[in-house]
N, C-alpha and C positions, 0 to 999 in steps of 0.2 A: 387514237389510230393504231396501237401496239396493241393492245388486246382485238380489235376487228380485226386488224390484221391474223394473227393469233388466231382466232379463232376462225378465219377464212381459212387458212391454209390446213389445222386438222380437219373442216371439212369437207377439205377437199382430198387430202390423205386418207379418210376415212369413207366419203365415198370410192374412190380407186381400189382398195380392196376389199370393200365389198360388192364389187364388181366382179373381180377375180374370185371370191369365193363362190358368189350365187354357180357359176359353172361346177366348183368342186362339191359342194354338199353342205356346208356351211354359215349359216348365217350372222356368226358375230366375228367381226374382223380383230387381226391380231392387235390393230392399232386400238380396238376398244378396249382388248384385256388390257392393255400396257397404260391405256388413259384412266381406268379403275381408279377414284380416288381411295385412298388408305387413312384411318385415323394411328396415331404415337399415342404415345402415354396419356392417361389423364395425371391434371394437379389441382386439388381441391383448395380452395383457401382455407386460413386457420380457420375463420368463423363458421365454415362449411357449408356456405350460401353462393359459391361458384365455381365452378367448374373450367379449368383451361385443358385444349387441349391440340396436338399438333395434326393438323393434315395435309398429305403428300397430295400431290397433284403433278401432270406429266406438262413439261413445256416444249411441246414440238421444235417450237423458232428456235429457241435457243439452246435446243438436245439436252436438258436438264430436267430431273427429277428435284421438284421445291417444294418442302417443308413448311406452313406457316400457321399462327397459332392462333386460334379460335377460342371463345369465350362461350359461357354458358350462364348468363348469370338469376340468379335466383330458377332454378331450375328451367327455365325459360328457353325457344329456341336459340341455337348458338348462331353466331355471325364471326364473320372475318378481322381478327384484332388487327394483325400487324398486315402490312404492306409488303409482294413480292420482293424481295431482293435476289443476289446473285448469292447462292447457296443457302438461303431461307435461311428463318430463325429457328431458335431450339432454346433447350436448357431451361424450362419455365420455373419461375423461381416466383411465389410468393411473399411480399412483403408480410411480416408479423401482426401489421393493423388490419391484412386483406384489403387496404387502399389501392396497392401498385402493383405491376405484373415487372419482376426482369425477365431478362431472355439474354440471348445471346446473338448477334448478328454481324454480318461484313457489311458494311454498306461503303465499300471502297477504302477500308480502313484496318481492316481484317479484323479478325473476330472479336468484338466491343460486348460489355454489357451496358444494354439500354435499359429503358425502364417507359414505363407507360400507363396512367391511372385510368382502372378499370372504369371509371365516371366517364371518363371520354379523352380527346386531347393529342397528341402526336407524340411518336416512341421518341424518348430524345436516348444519345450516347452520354454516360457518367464516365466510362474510360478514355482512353486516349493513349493507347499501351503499342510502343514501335512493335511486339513479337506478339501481338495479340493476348485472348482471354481463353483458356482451357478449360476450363471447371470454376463454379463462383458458389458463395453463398451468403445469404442476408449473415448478419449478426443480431441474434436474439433481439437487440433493443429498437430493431430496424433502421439502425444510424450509419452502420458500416458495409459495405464488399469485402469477402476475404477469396482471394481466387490465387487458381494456379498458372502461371508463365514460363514460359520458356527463356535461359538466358540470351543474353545478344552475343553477336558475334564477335568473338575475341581480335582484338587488335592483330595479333599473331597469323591467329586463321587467314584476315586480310590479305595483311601482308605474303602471308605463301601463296593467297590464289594471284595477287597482281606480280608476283614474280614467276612463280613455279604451274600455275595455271590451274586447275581443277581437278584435283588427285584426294583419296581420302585411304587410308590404312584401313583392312577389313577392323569391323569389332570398335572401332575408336570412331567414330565419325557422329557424332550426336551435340544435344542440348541438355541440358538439365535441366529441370521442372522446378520450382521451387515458390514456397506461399508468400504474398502479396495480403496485405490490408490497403483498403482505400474509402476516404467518405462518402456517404451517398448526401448529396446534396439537391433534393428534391425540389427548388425554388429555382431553379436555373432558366435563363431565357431560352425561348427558339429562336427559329428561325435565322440563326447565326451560327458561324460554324464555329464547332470547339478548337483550340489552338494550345502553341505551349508556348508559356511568357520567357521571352526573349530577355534574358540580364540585363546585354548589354545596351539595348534599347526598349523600355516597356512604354516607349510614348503611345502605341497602339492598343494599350490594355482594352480600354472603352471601344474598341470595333469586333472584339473576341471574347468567348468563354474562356476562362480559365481555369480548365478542370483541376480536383484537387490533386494531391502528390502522392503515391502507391510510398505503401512504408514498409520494405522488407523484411519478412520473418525467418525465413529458416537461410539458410547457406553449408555450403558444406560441398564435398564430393558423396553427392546421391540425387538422387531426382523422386518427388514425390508426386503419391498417384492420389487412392480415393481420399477424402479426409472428413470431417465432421465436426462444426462448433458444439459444445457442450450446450444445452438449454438453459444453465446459470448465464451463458458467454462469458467466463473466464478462461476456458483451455481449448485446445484443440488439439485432434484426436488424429494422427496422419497417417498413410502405410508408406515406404521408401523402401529404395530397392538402389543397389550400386548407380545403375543407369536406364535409361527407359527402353533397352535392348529387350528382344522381345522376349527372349531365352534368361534373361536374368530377370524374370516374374517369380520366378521359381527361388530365389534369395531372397523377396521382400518382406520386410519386418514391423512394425506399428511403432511409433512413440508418441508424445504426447506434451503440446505446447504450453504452456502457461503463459495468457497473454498479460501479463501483470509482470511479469520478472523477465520473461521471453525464454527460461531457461527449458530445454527439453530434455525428456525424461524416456528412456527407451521402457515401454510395458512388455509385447512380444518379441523373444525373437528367437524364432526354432529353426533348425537345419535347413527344412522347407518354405514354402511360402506362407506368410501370413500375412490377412487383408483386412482392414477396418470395417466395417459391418454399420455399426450404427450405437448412438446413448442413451444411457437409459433416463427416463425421462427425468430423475431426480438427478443427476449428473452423477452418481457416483460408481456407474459400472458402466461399460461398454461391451458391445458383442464383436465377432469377430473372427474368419473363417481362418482355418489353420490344416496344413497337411501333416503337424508336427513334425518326425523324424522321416517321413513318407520322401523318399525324393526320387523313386523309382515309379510310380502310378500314379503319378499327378492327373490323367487325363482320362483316366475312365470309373477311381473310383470315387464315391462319394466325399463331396465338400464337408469338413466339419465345423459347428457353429459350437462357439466357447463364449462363456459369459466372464466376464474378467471384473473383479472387485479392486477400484484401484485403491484403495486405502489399505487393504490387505494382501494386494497382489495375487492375490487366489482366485482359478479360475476354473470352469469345470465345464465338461462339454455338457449339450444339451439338444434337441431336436433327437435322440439316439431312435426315437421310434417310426423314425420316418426313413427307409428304405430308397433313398432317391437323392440327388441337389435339390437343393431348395435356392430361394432367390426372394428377391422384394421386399427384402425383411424391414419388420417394422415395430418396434418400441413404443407402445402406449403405456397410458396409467391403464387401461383395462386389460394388458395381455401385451406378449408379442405375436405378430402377424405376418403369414410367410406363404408362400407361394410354391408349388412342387407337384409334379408330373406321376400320372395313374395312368399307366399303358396311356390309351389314346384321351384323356381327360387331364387335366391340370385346373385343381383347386383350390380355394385359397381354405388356412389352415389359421387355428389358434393354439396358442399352446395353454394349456392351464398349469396357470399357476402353483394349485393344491396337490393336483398329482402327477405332474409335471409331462401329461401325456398329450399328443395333438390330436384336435378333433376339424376332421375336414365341414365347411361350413356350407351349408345346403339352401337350393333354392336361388342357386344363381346357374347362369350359363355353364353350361359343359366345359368352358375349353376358355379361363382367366389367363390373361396376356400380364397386366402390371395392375397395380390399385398404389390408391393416394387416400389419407385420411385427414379428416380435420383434426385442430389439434388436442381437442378433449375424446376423439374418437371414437363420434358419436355419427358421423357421417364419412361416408366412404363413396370415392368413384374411384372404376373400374373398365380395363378395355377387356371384350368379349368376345367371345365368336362362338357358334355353334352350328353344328353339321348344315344348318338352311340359310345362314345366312352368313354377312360377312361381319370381321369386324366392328363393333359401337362402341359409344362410351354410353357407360350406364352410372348411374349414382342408387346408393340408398341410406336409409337410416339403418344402425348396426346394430339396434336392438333388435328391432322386426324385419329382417331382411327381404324386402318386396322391392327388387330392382326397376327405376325408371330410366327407359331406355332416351336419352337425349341427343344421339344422330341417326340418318337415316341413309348411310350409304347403302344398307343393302338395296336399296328404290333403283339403282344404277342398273341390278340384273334383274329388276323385275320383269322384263320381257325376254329373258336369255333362255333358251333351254339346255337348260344344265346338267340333265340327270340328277341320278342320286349318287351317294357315296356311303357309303356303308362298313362297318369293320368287319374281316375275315380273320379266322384262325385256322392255322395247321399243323403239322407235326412234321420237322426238318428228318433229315437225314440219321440224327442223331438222337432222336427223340425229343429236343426242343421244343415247345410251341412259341411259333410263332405269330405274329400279327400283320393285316397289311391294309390297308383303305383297299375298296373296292368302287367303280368308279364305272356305272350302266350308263345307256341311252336312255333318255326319258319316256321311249316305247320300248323297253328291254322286253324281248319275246321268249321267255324259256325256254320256248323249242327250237331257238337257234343256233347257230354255234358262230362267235365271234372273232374279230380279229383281235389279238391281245398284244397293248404294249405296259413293257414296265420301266416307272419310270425311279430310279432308284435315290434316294435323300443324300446329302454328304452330313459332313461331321468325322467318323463315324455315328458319334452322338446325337447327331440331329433325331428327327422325330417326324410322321406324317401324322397327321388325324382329319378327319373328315369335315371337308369343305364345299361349297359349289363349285367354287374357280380357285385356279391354283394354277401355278405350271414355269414358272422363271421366262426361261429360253425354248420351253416344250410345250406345243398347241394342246394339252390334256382336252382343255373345253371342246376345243373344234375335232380332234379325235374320235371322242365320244358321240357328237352331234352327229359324224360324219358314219359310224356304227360300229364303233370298236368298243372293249371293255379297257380299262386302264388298272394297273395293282401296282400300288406304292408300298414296296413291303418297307415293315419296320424291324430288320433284320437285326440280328445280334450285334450290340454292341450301341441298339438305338437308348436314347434318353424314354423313362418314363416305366421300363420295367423291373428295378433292381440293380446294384450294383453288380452281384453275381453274374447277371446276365450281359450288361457292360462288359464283361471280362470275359467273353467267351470268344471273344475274337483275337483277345490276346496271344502271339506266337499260333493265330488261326486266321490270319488275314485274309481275306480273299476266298480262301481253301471254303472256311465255315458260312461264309459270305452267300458264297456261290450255291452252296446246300440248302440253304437259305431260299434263296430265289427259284430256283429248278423246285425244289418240294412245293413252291405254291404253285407256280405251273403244273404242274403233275394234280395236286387238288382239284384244281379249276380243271382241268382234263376231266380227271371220273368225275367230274359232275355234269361233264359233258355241256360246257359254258364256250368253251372255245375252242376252235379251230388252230389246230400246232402248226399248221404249214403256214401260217400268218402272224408270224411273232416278228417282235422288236423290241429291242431293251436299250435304256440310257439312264444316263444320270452325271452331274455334275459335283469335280473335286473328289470325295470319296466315292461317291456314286458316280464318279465320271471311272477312279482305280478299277472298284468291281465291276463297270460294264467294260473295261480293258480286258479284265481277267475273263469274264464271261468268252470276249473274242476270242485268246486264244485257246480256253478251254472246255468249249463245246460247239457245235455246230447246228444245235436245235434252231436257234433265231436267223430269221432270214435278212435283220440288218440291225446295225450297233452304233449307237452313238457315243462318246467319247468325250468328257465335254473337263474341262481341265484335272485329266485325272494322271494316278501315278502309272507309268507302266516300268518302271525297274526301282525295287525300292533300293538297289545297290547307287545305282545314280543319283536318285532321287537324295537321299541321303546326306551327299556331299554339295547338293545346291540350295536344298531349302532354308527359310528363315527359323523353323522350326525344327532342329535337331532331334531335340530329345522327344518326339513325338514320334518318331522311327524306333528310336531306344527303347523306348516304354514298351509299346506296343510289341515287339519282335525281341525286347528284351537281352539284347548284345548290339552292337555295333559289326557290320560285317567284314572285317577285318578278324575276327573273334568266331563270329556265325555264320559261315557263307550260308551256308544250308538251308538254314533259315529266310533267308533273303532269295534264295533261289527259289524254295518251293510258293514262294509269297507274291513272286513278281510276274506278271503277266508277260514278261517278255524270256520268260525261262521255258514258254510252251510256244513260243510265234511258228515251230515250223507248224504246226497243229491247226495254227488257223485258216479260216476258208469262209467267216461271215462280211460281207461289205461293211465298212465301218467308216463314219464320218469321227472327223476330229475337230473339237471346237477349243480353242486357249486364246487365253490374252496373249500379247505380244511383250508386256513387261510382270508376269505373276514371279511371284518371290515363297509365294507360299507350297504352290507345285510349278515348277521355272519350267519351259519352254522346251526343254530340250527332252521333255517326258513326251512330249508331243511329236517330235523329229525324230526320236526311237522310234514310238509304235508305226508311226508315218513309216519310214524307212523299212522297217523290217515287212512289213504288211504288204509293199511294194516288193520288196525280193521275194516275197513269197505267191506274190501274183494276183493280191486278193483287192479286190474295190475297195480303194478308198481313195478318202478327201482329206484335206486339212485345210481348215481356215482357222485365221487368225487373227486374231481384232488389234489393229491397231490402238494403244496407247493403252491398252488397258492392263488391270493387274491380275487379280485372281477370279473378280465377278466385274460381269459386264451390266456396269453402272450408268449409261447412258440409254435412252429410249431409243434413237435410231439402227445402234448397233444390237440393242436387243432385240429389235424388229428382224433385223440382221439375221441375228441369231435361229431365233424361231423360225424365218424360213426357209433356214438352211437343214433344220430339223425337218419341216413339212416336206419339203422336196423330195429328201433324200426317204424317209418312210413310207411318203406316200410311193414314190418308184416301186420298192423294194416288196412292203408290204399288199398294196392294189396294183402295181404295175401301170401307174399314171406317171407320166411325164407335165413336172408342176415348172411353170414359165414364173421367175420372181417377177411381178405389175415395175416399171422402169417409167410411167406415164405420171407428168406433174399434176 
């Protein structure tokens, strides 16, 4: 009855707007983008005969976006392994035989690793942990769990909230992470539920499982993050940092366990951050990203990878020829294997061993998400996408690399009209080039001229490249259908063109930003594509700051969306969770730099402004707090200019639930379509 149910009601939410759409131009309802199922990672088993992998799926009833993890096995269709729960499963973890699947899941007990034989059978729980499971991993011989926990609640802590009541001191208020060993005990009954054996009475032994007992390894004041068993399974390889404050990432340092003596052993530890990577497959080196003495541009310039020899302690950078982050790193006996961004492409890379140069690996999709290898690294899955389609998991062999494609979400748009998307280049203000997705009607007539919105990426790092559907909280699809062009530019400072270029927004916030966006406007002008009296710009978080700045520093666009962005970086400063990412970038603190801060903030030009501007924020964000929002609100209003603010209730920095994204996007249609067509849009209020 829960799934009819279920599925009566989006059909009936999805026929209601598309009833209101057929009147505007329309044919795919926002509820259908937002129900788009989504594939996660692929994980291949060691013997490299299956393939897991996760997919989202939208649950209206219960305003939840759920995770759950699909099998593929012997290259064969996949099917649905695990069962819905309340925060779906994750973390796919293959056992060492390719017998068992873990994962991670709440199934009213908070986050447990379960386990589940790929033969058949029901996920049972192996933990039973009061603060839950963080991060897990097999041990080589596939006998043990080694995961990370958070500790319990101090007697003390208690005590102050039952007397003094709920108060925390800024900077002090946390847990600490710390590793865990526990047996896997693969022969356990179902159908009973796990328990903890009571001392003082065990007469009920025989009515309960009795999970085994977690054996603590580290302790200390510091909290540990990624970490990694050695492929011997004698050590472990961990990165820790003071506390798991999000600002003290930037101190974390690597050491290294010996699970025979327990005694640990610090390998890195530089000024800056350093982060555990991955082993090499003989166990006697380790990789491992480090910003060494760097503690000024942790966030735009290039991650570096070091190979660390632990018997010699000698370590020596390496990837040096690759111009970009890299990510997904991977330790074979045939190479290591890594993942990094080419303007709008990202490929997967090898490094050779002989002449220690990378060579990008051809004949796969445009645009690699993650890949998983078996463990002789002779079969590879991978998630994909490319400019027509969305999304797959694909697998191949890694001699001959001829990808087979193993899902078929893109079937979901095979009736959409999606236009195209295409990549553009220009030349900014400063002689830059720049990049942007371009994004027509599927009848684009060249002799027209369009209405043009842009919609701008955050990060600053983030990155657009070319998709059919896309769009968060912004109707792109229904835009385009409806006969407008869309340009997502990949503006200085985006991922995938250079560190150099990364850096050009440095102490040029906004300012360079902005030259950025108006130069492709201006392009798309002489080519006489669009129509200027018909513009709209938005974007969320950073691309929410530059469409602030856009507002109050020019008046070409006829309306502006605002969607959790900074508008004073002097404010902004002293509220966010991320400090030193004001530091970096503007490079002083403004106590030091007013100047800089002034020419940078969008609310140093508000008497200027005069474009109608919607405002979109959580109600609880920490990353850009709320009162960036009640600025530009406020000043916008003394200054007489249209606007709105909404505010979502309960949310933080992205708006993570279906209904309120629904929310969202039609607070974006409304207000564009007004401004830009001079339509007056009714949100459908019919059950």
């Amino acid at each position: 009855m829960k799934k009819t149910f279920s599925h009566f009601y989006l059909l009936i939410s999805l026929f209601v707007s598309f009833q209101a759409f057929a009147q505007e131009g329309a044919t795919v309802s926002f509820e259908k983008f937002i129900s788009l199922r989504s594939v996660g990672s692929p994980s291949i088993s060691p013997d490299g005969q299956h393939v897991a992998f996760t997919v989202s799926t939208t649950d209206w009833k219960e305003n939840q976006f759920d995770s759950e993890i699909w099998l593929s096995k012997n290259g064969e269709k996949p099917f649905q392994l695990t069962r819905t729960t309340k925060g779906g499963s994750g973390q796919i973890r293959w056992s060492p035989d390719s017998q068992w699947l873990a994962f991670t899941a709440d199934r009213g007990n908070k986050a447990q690793i379960h386990v589940i034989r790929i033969s058949g059978g029901e996920a049972q729980a192996v933990t039973n942990e009061d603060e839950g499971i963080s991060s897990f991993e097999w041990t080589p011989d596939g006998k043990k769990f080694v995961f990370t926990m958070s500790e319990k609640e101090s007697k003390s802590e208690k005590s102050q909230k039952e007397r003094y009541g709920a108060w925390a001191e800024e900077d002090t208020e946390y847990r600490l992470s710390h590793l865990w060993i526990v047996d896997f005990m693969p022969d356990l009954p179902l159908n009973e539920l796990p328990c903890i054996e009571n001392k003082k009475d065990s007469t009920n032994k025989q009515d309960c499982i009795i999970l085994p007992k977690a054996e603590r390894l580290t302790e200390g004041k510091f909290t540990v993050g990624g970490f990694g068993i050695s492929p011997d399974g004698t050590k472990i390889a961990f990165a820790h940092q003071p506390n798991p404050l999000i600002n003290t990432s930037f101190k974390s340092d690597i050491s290294v366990l010996d699970l025979q003596t327990k005694k640990i052993s610090v390998l890195v530890q530089n000024p800056s951050n350093d982060n555990f990577v991955t082993w090499s497959p003989d166990s006697k080196s380790i990789l491992y990203f480090s910003n060494e003495s760097d503690t000024v541009s942790n966030y735009y310039k290039n991650n570096k990878v070091f190979r660390l020899e632990l018997a010699s302690n000698k370590s020596e950078q390496i990837l040096t020829d690759i111009d970009e982050n890299v990510g997904n790193v991977n330790w074979l006996s045939n190479g290591i294997y890594f993942i990094a961004n080419q303007k709008t492409k990202r490929f997967i890379y090898q490094l050779d061993a002989k002449t220690n140069k990378s060579k990008a690996i051809t004949g796969l999709p445009e645009y690699v998400f993650t890949m998983s290898f078996s463990k002789d690294g002779s079969q590879m899955a991978f998630s994909a996408q490319t400019p027509a389609t969305l999304g797959e998991i694909y697998k191949t062999n890694t001699s001959v690399y001829k990808p087979m494609i193993l899902t078929e979400m893109t079937k979901q748009i095979a009736d959409w009209k999606v236009g195209t998307a295409e990549v553009i280049s220009w030349k900014s203000q400063d002689g830059v080039e720049i990049e942007g997705v371009l994004h027509k009607p599927k009848n684009y007539d060249p002799k027209k001229k369009y209405p043009l919105l842009v919609v701008i990426h955050g990060g600053p790092t983030g990155i657009d490249y070319p998709t059919p559907v896309t769009g968060y909280v912004y109707p792109i699809l229904q835009w385009v259908e409806k006969g407008a062009l869309v340009l997502r530019p990949n503006y200085r400072g985006s991922a995938g063109y250079g560190e150099k270029f990364r850096s050009l927004n440095v102490r040029n916030l906004g300012v360079g930003d902005m030259w950025d966006v108006m130069s492709g406007i201006d392009y798309l002008d002489k080519q006489g594509m669009i129509d200027t009296e018909k513009m709209g710009a938005m974007g969320w978080s950073q691309g929410g700051y530059i469409s602030a700045f856009l507002t109050t520093n020019t008046n070409r666009f006829k309306a502006i969306s605002v969607g959790a962005g900074i508008s004073n970086w002097i404010t902004y400063y002293v509220n966010t969770d991320i400090h030193p990412f004001t530091r970096q970038y503007l490079q002083n603190n403004p106590w030091k730099d007013m100047d800089i801060y002034l020419k940078t903030s969008p609310m140093t030009n508000i008497k200027n402004a005069s474009t109608p501007t919607l405002i979109q924020h959580g109600e609880f964000d920490r990353r850009v707090p709320i009162p960036n929002a009640y600025e530009l609100y406020q000043g916008l209003q003394d200054m007489n200019v249209p606007t709105k603010l909404v505010v979502y209730k309960g949310f933080g920095h992205g708006i993570t639930k279906p209904k309120e994204r629904l929310a969202a996007i039609w607070h974006n249609w409304q207000w564009f379509n007004k401004y830009i067509w001079g339509e007056n849009v009714e949100i459908p209020m019919d059950k």
